[in-house]
N, C-alpha and C positions, 0 to 999 in steps of 0.2 A: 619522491613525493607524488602523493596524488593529484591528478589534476582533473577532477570530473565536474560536471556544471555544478555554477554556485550559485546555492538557491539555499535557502534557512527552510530548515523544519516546517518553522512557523507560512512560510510562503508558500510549498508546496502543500501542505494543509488548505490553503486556502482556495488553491489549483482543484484539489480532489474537492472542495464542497460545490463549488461552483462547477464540476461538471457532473458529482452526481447529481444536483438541481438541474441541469438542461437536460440530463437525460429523465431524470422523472416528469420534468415539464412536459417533455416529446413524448412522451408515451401516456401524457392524460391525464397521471396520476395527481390526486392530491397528497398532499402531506398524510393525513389519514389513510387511506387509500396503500400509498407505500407502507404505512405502519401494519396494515391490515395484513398484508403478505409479507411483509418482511420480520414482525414479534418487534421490531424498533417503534416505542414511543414517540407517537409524532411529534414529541415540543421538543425530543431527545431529537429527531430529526429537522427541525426551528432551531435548535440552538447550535448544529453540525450548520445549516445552510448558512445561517447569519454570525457566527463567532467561533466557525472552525473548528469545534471540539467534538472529540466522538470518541468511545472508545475502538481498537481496534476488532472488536467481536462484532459491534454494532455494523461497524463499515462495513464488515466483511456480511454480515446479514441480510444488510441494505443492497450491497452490488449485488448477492445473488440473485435476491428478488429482482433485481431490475435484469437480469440475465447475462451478469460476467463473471461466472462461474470457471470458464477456460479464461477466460482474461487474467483472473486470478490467480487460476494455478501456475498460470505460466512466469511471473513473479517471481525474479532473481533465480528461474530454472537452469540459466549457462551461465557461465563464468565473465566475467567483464573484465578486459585486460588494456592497457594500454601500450606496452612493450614486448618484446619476447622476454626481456627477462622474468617481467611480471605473470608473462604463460607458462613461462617453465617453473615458477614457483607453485603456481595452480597446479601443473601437472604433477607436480612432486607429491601434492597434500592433496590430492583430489579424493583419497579414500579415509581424509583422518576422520576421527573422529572426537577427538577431544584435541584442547589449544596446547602449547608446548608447553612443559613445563620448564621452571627457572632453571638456571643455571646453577648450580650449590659451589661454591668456590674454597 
């Protein structure tokens, strides 16, 4: 079983509005302003800052413009393991590309 930090969807949403808000605060912008470079409607970005919702095109729009472009990519780039045995199953399937299929009995 997994044991990674436990944090709700809905929590860590509320993590990422509240720090792309301090970083557009640090850097000056207004709400408009980010809209203006980033193609996100600013009340689209009022409704991200205060009730968490965005889609994931829009965030991804928004980080860029704010300049985490490599922040980004780098996003789930190596594998996360917790055991060996859990590495050696990565290592196993590190070139699939599609999920297993069932078993026909």
């Amino acid at each position: 079983m997994y044991e990674f930090e436990q944090i709700s969807a809905g929590e860590l949403m509320v993590q990422l509005a509240q720090r792309l808000q301090s970083r557009r605060l640090e850097k000056g912008l207004s709400r408009q302003a980010l809209a203006d470079l980033s193609g996100v409607p600013a009340p689209t970005i009022a409704r991200f800052e205060q009730h968490h919702a965005i889609s994931l095109r829009q965030y991804i729009d928004l980080a860029m413009a704010l300049g985490y472009t490599d922040a980004l990519k780098e996003l789930m780039q190596a594998p996360i393991y917790k055991t060996m045995e859990e590495l050696e199953t990565i290592r196993v399937n590190q070139n699939r590309k599609r999920g297993s299929h069932a078993k026909r009995g």
